[in-house]
C-alpha positions in Angstrom: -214.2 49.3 54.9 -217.1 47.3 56.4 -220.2 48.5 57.0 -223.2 46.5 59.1 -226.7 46.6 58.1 -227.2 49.5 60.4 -224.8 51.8 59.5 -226.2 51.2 56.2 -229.6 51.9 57.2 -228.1 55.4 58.7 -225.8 56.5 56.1 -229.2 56.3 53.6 -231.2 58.1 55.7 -228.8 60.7 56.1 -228.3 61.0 52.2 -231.8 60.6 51.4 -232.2 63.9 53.8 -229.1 66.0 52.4 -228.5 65.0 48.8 -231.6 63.4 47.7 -234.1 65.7 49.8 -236.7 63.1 51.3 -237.7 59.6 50.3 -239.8 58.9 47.5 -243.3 57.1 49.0 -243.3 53.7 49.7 -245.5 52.8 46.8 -243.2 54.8 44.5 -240.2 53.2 46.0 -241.4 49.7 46.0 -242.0 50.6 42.2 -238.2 51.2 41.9 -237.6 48.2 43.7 -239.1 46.4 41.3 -237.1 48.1 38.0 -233.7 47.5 40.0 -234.6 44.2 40.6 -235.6 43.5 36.9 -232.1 45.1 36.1 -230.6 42.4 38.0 -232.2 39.8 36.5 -232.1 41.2 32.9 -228.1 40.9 33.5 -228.1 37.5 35.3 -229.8 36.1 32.5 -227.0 37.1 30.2 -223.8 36.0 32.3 -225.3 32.8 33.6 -228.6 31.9 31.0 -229.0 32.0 27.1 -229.6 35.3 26.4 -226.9 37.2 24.6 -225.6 40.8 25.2 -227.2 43.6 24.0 -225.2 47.1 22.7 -227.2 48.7 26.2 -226.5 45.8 28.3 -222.6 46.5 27.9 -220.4 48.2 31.2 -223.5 47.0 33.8 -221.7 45.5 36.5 -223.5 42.9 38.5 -222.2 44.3 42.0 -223.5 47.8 41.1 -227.4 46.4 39.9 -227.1 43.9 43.6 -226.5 47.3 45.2 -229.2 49.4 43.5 -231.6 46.7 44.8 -230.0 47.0 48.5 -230.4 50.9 48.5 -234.2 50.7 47.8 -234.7 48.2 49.9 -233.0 50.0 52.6 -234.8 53.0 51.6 -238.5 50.8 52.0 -237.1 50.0 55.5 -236.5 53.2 56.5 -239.0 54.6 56.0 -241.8 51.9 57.4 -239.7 51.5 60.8 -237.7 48.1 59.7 -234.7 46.9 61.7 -233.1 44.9 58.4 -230.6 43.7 61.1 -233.6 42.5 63.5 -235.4 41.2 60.7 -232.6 39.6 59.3 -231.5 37.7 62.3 -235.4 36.5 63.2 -235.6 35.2 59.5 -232.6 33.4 59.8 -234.1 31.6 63.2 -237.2 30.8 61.6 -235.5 29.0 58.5 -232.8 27.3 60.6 -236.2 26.1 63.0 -238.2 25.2 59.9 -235.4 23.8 57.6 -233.2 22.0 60.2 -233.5 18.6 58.2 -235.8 19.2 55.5 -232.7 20.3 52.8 -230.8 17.5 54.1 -233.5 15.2 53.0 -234.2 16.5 49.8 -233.3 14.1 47.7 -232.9 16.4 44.8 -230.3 18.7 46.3 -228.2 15.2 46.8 
């Protein structure tokens, strides 16, 4: 099953208002944000960098943390009147405007 950014954007909204009652603030949320995003990075740096496994680091998957950081960030969207689809198709028009030569002449990413 696919789903687009805006069915996504409804089906939270819809479960934040049924099962999980109302959002949290934005503040609040952009504090979980920033946890689920540190739980992504905590588990990147284990399968791809030095660190090595902990007991608690065991079962995480890294889909499941990528998709924690989606739902708040979908969540924050909601509720401050986002279009993530909108805003995702402008951002990709401003980096393909800014950046139409400037990767290709990096000399580093050669």
């Amino acid at each position: 099953m696919s789903l687009t950014i805006n069915q996504a954007q409804e089906q939270i909204d819809q479960w934040i208002k049924t099962v999980g009652v109302r959002y949290f603030n934005e503040l609040t949320n952009l504090g979980i944000l920033m946890e689920e995003v540190g739980e992504l990075s905590r588990l990147m740096v284990r399968i791809y960098g030095e660190q090595s496994f902990k007991e608690s680091d065991k079962g995480k998957e890294l889909a499941d943390e990528m998709a924690d950081v989606l739902w708040v960030l979908i969540c924050l969207a909601n509720q401050t009147g986002v279009n993530l689809t909108d805003a995702l198709q402008k951002n990709i028009e401003k980096k393909t405007a800014r950046d139409l030569t400037r990767h290709q002449e990096n000399e580093k990413l050669q």
